[in-house]
C-alpha positions in Angstrom: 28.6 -35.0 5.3 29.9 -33.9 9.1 28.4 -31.9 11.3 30.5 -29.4 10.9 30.9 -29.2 7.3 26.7 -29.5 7.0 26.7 -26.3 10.0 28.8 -24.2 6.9 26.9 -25.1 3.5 24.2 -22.5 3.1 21.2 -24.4 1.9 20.0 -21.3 0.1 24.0 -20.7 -2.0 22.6 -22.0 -5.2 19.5 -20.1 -5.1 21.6 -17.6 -4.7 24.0 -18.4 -7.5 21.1 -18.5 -10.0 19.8 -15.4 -9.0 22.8 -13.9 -9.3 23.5 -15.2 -12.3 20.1 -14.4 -13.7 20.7 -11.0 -12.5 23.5 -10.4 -14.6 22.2 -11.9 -17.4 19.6 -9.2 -17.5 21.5 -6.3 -16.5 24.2 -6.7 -19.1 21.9 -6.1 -22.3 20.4 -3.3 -20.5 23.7 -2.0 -19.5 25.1 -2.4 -23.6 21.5 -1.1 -24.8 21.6 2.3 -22.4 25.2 2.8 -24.3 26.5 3.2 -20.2 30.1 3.4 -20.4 32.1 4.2 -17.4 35.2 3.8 -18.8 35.0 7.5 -20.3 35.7 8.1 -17.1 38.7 7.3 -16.9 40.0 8.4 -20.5 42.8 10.3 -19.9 41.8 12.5 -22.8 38.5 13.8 -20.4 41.0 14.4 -17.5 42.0 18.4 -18.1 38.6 18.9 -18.8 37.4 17.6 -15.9 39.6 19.1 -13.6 38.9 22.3 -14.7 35.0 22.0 -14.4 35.3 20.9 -10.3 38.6 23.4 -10.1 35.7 25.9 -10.7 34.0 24.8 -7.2 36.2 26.3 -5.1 36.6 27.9 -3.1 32.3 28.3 -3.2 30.9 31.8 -3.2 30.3 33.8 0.2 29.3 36.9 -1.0 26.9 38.7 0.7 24.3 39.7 -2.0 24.5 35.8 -3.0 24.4 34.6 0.7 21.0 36.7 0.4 19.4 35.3 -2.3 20.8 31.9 -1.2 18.9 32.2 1.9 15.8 33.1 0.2 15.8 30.1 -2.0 16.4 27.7 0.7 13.4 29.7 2.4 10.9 29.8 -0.6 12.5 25.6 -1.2 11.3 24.5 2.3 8.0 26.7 1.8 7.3 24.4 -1.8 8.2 20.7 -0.2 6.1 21.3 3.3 3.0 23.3 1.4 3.3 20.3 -0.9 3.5 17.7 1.3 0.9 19.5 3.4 -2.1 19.0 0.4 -0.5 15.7 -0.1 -1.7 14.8 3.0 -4.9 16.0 2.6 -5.5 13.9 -0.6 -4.2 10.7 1.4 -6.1 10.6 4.1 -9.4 10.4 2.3 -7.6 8.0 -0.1 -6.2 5.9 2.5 -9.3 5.0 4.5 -11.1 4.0 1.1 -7.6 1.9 -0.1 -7.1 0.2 3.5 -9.1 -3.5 3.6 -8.6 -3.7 6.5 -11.2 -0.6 7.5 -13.8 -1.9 5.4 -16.9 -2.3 7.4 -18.5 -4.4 4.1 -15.8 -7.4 4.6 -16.7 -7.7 8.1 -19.7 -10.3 6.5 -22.2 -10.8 3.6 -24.3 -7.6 2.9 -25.6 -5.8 0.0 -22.3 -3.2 0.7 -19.8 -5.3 -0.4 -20.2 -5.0 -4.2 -19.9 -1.4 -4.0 -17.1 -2.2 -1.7 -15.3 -3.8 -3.8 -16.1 -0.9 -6.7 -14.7 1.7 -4.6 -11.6 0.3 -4.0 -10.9 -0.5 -7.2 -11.5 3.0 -8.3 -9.3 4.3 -5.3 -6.9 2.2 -6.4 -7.0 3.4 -10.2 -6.9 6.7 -8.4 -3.6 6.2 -6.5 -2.2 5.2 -9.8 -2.8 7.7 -11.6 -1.6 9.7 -9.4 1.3 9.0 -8.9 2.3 7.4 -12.1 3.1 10.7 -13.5 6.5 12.1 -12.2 6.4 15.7 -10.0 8.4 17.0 -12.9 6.2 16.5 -15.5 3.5 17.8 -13.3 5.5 20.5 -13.2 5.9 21.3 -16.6 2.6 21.5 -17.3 1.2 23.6 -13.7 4.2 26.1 -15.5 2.9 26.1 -18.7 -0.6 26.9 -17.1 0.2 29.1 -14.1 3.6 30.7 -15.1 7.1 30.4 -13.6 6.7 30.5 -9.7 6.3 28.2 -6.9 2.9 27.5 -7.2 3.7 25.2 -10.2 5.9 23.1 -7.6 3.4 23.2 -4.7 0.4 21.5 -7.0 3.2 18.9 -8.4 3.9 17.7 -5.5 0.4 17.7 -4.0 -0.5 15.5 -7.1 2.2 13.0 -6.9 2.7 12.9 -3.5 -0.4 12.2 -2.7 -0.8 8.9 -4.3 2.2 8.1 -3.2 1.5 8.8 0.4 -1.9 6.8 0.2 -0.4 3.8 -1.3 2.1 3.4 1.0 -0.2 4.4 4.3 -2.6 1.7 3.0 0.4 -1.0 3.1 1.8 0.0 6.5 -2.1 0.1 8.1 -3.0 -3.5 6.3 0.6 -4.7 8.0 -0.8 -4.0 11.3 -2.2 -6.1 13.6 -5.7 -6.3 12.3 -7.4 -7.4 15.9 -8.0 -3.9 17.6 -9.7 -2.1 13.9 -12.1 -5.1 13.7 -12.4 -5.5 17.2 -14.2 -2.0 16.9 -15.4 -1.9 13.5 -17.6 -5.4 15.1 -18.8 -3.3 17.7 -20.2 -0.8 14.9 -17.6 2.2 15.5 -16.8 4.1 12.3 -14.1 3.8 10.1 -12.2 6.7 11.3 -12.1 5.5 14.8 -11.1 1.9 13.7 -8.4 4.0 12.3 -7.5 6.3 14.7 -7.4 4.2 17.8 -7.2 0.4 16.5 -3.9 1.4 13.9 -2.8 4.2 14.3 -1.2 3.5 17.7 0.7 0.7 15.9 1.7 1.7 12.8 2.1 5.7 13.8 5.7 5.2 14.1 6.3 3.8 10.8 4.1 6.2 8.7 5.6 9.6 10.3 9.1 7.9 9.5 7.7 7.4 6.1 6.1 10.9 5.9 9.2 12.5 7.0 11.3 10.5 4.1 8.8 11.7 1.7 9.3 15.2 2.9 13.2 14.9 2.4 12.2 13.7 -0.9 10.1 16.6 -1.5 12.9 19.1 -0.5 14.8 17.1 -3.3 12.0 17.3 -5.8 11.4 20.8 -5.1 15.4 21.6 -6.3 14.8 19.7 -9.1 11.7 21.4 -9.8 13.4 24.8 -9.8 14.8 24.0 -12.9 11.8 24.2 -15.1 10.8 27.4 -13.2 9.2 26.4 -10.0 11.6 28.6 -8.4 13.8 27.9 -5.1 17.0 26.4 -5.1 16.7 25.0 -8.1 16.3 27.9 -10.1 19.3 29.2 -8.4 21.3 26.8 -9.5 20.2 27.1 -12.6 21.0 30.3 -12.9 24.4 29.7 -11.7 25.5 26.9 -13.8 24.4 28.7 -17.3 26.7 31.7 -16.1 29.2 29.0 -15.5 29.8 30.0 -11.5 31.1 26.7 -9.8 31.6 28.9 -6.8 27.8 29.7 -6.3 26.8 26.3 -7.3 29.3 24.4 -4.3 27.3 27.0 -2.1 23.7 26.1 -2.6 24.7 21.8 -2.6 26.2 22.5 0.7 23.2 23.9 1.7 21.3 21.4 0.2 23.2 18.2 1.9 22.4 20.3 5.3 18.9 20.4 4.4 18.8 16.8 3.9 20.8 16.6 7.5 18.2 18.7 8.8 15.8 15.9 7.6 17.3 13.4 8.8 17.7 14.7 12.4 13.9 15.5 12.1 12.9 12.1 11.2 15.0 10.7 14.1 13.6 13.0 16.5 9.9 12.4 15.7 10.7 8.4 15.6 12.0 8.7 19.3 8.9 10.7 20.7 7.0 8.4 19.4 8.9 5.5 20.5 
């Protein structure tokens, strides 16, 4: 083989292939078994219909009254994801310094801790799973069913969920971390919570309020989502909107959904840059 022909063949191309290949292999049955068909799509039979249903978008509703109620929903929206995310946090924390090895004083060296160690993680980690192993919106469902139609039905859904979630993936970013400064200090018998707060934080802070901030956007999503079920906000809006069939109210509140998600965005790349 020349040199230049062995500087152009990928050593990885028929890994690559297989996995490919394997890929599709598995994707196709699940495609065939979910009855996915995308050519309906295109059926010129669903055209008319369609074009009706998005010809009903616009021009998207400015009335006053609605513009009101819009902005109330958007209020009462942002209210449920940040109160959320908010008691998310404070399960995490807790969570995270009990799932994170790398702030566990018992590993430093053999001592009568480290069976109990080992316990308590394992239950913190059956804890983060059940967390979040049950979506918000079934979480939902049943806060409704127990505390009526209302935004406090969101906010505990998202606590729930989100916390596991937030302590899972906190755990993984800390235990990524250069591991030299937290044992450093856990050696010279600090506490866990300063191991944590000035051996990883300073490393991995950037990463985790990037994170947070994504799961906020996600809760802002949830929380729309939510609103269908009756947790109020947006969601319940637009659910309200689509049974009565107005496309023009319902192109309103996604606008102002997709500038809420903007409005995440720009937040998460402001906080990054601070901390940069």
């Amino acid at each position: 083989m020349t040199p230049l022909r062995a500087a152009r063949f990928d050593p990885d191309a028929r890994w690559r292939a297989t996995a490919l290949l394997v890929t599709l292999l598995i994707a196709w049955p699940l495609l065939v078994w979910s009855r996915f068909d995308p050519a309906a799509l295109f059926d010129p039979r669903n055209f008319p219909a369609m074009a009706r249903f998005l010809s009903g978008f616009i021009p998207p509703e400015t009335a006053p009254d609605f513009l009101l109620r819009l902005g109330r929903a958007t209020l009462e929206t942002l209210a449920i994801a940040t109160a959320g995310m908010t008691l998310a946090f404070v399960i995490a924390v807790p969570l995270t310094l009990v799932a994170t090895r790398t702030l566990s004083i018992a590993r430093l060296g053999p001592g009568r801790g480290l069976q109990a160690s080992r316990a308590l993680y394992a239950l913190c980690r059956g804890v983060l799973v059940s967390l979040r192993g049950v979506p918000e919106l079934v979480w939902a469902l049943l806060f409704v069913r127990a505390l009526g139609l209302g935004p406090d039905a969101g906010v505990l859904a998202l606590a729930i969920t989100y916390g596991g979630m937030l302590a899972k993936v906190y755990a993984e970013i800390l235990e990524s971390a250069d591991a030299a400064p937290a044992r450093a200090l856990l050696e010279s018998g600090a506490p866990r919570t300063h191991a944590l707060l000035y051996g990883l934080l300073p490393i991995a802070a950037q990463e985790m309020v990037s994170y947070s901030v994504y799961r906020w956007e996600c809760a802002v999503r949830a929380s729309v989502v939510m609103g269908f079920v009756g947790a109020g906000g947006l969601g319940q809006l637009m659910d309200q909107s689509m049974k009565m069939m107005n496309g023009g109210e319902t192109a309103t509140i996604l606008v102002v959904f997709l500038l809420l998600v903007v409005l995440a965005d720009a937040l998460s790349a402001a906080l990054r840059r601070q901390l940069a």
